[in-house]
C-alpha positions in Angstrom: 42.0 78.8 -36.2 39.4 81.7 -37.1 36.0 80.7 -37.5 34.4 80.7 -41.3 31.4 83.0 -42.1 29.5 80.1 -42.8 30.2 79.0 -39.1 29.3 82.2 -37.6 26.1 82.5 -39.6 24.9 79.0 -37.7 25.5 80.0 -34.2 23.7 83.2 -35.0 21.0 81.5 -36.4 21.2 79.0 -33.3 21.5 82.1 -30.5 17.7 82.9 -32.2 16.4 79.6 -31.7 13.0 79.3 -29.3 14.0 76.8 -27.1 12.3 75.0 -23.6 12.5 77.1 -20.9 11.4 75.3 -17.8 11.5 75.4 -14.3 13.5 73.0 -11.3 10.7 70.3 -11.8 10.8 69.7 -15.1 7.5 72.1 -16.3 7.5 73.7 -19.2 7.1 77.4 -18.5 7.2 78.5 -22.4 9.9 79.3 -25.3 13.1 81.5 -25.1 15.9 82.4 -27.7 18.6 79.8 -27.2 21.0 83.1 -26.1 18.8 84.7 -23.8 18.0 81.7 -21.8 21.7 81.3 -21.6 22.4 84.8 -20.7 19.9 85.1 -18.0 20.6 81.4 -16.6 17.9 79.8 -16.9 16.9 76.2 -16.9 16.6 74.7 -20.8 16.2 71.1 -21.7 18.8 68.9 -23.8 19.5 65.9 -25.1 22.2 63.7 -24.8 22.8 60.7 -27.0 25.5 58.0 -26.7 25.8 56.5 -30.1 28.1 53.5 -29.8 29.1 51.0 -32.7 28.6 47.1 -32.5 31.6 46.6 -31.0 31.0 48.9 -28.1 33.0 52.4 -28.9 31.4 55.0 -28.0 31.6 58.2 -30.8 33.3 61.1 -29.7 33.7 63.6 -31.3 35.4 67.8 -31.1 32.9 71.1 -31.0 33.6 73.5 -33.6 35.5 76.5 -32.1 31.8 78.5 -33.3 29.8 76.9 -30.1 27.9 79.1 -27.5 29.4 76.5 -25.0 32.3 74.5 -25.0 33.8 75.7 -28.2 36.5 73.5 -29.4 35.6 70.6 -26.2 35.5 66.9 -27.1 32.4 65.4 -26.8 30.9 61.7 -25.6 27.3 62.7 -27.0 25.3 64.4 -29.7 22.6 66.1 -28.5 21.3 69.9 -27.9 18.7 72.0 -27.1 15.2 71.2 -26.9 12.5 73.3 -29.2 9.6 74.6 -27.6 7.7 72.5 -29.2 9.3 69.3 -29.7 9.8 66.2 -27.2 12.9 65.4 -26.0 12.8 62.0 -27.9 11.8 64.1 -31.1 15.4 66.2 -30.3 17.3 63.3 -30.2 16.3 61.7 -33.1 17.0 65.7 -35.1 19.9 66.3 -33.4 21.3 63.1 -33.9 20.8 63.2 -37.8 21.9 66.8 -37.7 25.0 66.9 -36.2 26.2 63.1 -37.3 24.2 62.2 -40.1 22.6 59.0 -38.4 19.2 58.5 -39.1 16.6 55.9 -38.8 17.9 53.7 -35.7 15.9 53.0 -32.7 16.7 55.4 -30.0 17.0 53.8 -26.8 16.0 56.0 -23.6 17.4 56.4 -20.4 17.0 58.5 -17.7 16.3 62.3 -17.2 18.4 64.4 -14.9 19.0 67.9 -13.7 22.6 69.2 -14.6 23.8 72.6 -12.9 27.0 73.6 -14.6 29.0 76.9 -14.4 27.4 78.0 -18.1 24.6 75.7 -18.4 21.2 74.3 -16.7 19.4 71.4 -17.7 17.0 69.4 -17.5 18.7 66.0 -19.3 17.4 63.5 -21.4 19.9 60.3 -22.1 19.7 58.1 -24.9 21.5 55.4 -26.5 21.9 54.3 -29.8 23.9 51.7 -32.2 25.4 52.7 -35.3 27.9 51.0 -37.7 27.1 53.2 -40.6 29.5 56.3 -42.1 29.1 59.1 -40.0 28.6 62.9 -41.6 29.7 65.4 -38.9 28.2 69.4 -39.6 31.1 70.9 -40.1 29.1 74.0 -38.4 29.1 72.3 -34.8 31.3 69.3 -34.9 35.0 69.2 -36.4 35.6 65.3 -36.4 34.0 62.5 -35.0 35.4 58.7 -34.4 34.7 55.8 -32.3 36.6 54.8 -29.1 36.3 52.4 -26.1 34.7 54.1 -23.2 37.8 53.6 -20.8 39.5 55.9 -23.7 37.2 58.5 -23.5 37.0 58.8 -19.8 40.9 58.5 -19.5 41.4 61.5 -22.2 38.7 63.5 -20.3 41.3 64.2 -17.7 43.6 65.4 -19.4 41.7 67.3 -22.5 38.4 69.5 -22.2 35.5 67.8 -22.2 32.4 68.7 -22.3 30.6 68.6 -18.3 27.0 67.7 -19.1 28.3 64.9 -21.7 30.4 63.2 -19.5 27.7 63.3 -16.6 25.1 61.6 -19.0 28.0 59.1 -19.8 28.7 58.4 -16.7 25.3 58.5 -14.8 24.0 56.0 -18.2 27.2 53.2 -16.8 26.2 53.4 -13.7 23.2 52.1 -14.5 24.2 49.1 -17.0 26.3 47.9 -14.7 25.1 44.9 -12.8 
């Protein structure tokens, strides 16, 4: 499937984007383009949030084929990059609206973590939130969303690409609620 103009536009738009470049402890060392932090390997922060529903389910949802990273993985979070600028609860809150279209629900934090992937380092910031509203994916970043149980999701992770960093928040966030 070829990726529309208006897609393209966005993750050029997104490569541009000043971003936190930090250092292994956490300190915030200034602001890169999105890209060239990438490109050079360096350490960025993100955001991870879980958005379940009442009954549990957890959204997942698919990466537009557009994406930097993971194009076309499923995902168990929204999230992104953090600005230079903004906190990582302040990223949470925008990238949740932005790439789902849920707003105004109280964001419950978790832990932080460092995440070393093959294409990616992070510093991590885990959230959680519950939502039983419509969701409104960006058809820029996210092809479809919908809620499953969590045993789902981690089942289909083995046999589908899934996003790394995701499914480490996910599963460092159940090992701690369980008792």
């Amino acid at each position: 499937m070829p990726i529309s103009a208006k897609e393209a536009a966005h993750r050029a738009a997104s490569d541009l984007e000043m971003v936190a470049w930090v250092d292994r402890d956490d300190r915030l060392l200034g602001g890169l383009p999105r890209q060239q932090l990438r490109e050079q390997g360096l350490i960025g922060r993100g955001t991870f949030i879980l958005l379940f529903n009442s009954a549990g389910e957890l959204c997942v949802h698919q990466r537009t084929l557009s994406k930097a990273l993971y194009p076309g993985f499923w995902d168990v979070a929204a999230g992104g990059m953090v600005g230079v600028d903004e906190s990582y609860a302040d990223s949470a809150a925008r990238e949740l609206e932005e790439e789902l279209g849920v707003s105004g629900v109280a964001l419950t934090a978790h832990e932080r973590f460092y995440f070393e992937g093959e294409e990616n380092h992070l510093w991590c910031a885990v959230f959680s939130a519950v939502w039983d509203g419509p969701l409104q994916v960006q058809p820029e970043e996210v092809q479809h969303a919908s809620f499953m149980s969590v045993d789902q999701a981690l089942h289909l992770s083995q046999t589908q690409p899934y996003c790394p960093d995701s499914l480490a928040a996910l599963k460092r966030y159940l090992a701690q609620i369980k008792p």
